[in-house]
GUTOR-857265 format. One record per residue (C-alpha): residue in three letters; chain; x, y, z. Coordinates in pm, 1 decimal, padded with zeros to 6 digits, always signed. Example, Ala and Ser with C-alpha at 12.3 -4.5 7.8 and 13.67 -1.06 7.14 Angstrom:
GUTOR-857265
<"ALA" "A" <+01230.0 -00450.0 +00780.0>>,
<"SER" "A" <+01367.0 -00106.0 +00714.0>>,
end
This chain:
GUTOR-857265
<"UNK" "A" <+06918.8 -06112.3 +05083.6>>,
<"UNK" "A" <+06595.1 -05927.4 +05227.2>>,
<"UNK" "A" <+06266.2 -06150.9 +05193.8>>,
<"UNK" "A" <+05899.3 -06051.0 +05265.2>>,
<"UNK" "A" <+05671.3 -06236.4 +05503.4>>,
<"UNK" "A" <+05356.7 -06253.2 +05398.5>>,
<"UNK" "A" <+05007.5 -06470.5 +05507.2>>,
<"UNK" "A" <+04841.4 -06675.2 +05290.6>>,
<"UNK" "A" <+04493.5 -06751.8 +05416.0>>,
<"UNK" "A" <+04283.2 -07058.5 +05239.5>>,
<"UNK" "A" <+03931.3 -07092.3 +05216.4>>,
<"UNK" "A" <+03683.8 -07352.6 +05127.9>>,
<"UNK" "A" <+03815.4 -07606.3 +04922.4>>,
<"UNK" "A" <+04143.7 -07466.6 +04930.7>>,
<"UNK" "A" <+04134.2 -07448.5 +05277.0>>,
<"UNK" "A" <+03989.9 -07851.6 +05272.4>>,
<"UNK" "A" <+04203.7 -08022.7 +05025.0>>,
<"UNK" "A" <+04598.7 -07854.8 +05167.4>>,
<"UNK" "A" <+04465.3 -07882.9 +05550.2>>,
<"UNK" "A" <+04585.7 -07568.8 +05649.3>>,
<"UNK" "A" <+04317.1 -07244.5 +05653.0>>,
<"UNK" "A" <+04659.5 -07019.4 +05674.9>>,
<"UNK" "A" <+05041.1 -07042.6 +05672.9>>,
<"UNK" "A" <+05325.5 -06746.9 +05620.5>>,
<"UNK" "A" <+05563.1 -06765.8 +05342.3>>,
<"UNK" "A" <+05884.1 -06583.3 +05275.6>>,
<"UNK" "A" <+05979.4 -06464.3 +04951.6>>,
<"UNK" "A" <+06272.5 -06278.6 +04807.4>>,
<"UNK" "A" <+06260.3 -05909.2 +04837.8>>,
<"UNK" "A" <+06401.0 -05878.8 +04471.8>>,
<"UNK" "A" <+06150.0 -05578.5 +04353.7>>,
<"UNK" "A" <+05749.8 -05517.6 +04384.4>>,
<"UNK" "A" <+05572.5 -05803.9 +04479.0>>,
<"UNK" "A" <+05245.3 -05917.0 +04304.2>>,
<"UNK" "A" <+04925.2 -06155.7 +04349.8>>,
<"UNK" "A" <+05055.2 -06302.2 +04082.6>>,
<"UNK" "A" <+05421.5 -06353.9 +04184.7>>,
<"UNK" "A" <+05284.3 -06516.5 +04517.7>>,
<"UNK" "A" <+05062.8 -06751.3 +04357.6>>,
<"UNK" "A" <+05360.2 -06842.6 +04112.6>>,
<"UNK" "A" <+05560.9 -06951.6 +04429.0>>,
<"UNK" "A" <+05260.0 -07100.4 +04569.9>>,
<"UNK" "A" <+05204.2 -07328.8 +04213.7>>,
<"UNK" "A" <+05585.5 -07367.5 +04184.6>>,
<"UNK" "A" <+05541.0 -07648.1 +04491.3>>,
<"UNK" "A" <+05415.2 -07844.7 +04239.2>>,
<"UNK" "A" <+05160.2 -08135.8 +04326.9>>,
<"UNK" "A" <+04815.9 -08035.8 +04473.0>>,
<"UNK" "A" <+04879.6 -07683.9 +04501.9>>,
<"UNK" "A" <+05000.2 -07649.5 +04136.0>>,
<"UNK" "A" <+04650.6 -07879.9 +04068.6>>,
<"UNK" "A" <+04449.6 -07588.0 +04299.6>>,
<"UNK" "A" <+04585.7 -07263.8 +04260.5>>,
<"UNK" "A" <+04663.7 -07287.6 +03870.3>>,
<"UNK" "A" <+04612.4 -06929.7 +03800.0>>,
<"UNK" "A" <+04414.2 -07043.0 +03441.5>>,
<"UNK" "A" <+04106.2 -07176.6 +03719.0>>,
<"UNK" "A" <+03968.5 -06847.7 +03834.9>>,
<"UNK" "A" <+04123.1 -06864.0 +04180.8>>,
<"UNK" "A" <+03988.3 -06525.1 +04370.4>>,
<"UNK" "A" <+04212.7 -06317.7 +04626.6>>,
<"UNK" "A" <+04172.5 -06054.9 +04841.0>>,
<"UNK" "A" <+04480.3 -05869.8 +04964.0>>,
<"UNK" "A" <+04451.4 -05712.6 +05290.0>>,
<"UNK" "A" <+04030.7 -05807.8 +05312.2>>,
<"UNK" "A" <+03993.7 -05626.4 +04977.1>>,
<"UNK" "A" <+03945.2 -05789.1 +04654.5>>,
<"UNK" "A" <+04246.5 -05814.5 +04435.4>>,
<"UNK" "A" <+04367.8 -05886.2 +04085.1>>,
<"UNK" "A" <+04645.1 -06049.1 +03956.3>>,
<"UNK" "A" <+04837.3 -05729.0 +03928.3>>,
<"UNK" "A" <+04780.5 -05601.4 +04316.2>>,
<"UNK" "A" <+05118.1 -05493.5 +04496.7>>,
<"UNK" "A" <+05216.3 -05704.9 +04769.2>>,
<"UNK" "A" <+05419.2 -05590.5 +05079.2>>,
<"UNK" "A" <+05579.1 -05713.9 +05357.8>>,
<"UNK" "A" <+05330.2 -05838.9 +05640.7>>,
<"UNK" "A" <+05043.6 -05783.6 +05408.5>>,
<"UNK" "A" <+04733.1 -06096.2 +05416.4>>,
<"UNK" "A" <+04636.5 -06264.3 +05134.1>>,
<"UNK" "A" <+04337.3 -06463.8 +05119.9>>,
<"UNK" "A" <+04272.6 -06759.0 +04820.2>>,
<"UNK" "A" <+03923.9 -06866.0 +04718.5>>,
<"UNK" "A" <+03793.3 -07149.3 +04484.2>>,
<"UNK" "A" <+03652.8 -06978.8 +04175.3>>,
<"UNK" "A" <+03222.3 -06915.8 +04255.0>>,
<"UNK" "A" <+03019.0 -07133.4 +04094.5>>,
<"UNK" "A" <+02660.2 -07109.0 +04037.1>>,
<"UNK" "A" <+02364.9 -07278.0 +04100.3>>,
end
């Protein structure tokens, strides 16, 4: 089966809390890719990163240094970055 590599950069409290500020992950090539679908994989570790990137929080992403939504296409070798949703203040 064909998989796509893509980087997952985390930032701020993300970046704090897993104690990693990047990491690759492979995931099955079965059809277009999403933000969403990679953040499902991401929350499907359960634990801390199911407690952090929980879609329902706001998380932000960027996909190749551009902001993204949860329907962006993701390819092979692409970057995404994850940020804590902005608060104010």
């Amino acid at each position: 089966m064909l998989s796509n590599m893509i980087s997952v950069l985390y930032f701020a409290r993300f970046r704090e809390r897993l104690g990693r500020d990047r990491e690759t992950v492979e995931l099955p090539d079965d059809g277009a890719l999403t933000v969403q679908s990679v953040l499902d994989f991401l929350v499907s570790r359960g634990g801390l990163w199911q407690e952090l990137l929980d879609c329902d929080r706001g998380v932000l992403v960027a996909v190749n240094q551009e902001m993204a939504n949860r329907e962006t296409v993701v390819r092979q070798g692409d970057e995404l970055a994850v940020f804590p949703p902005v608060t104010g203040g």
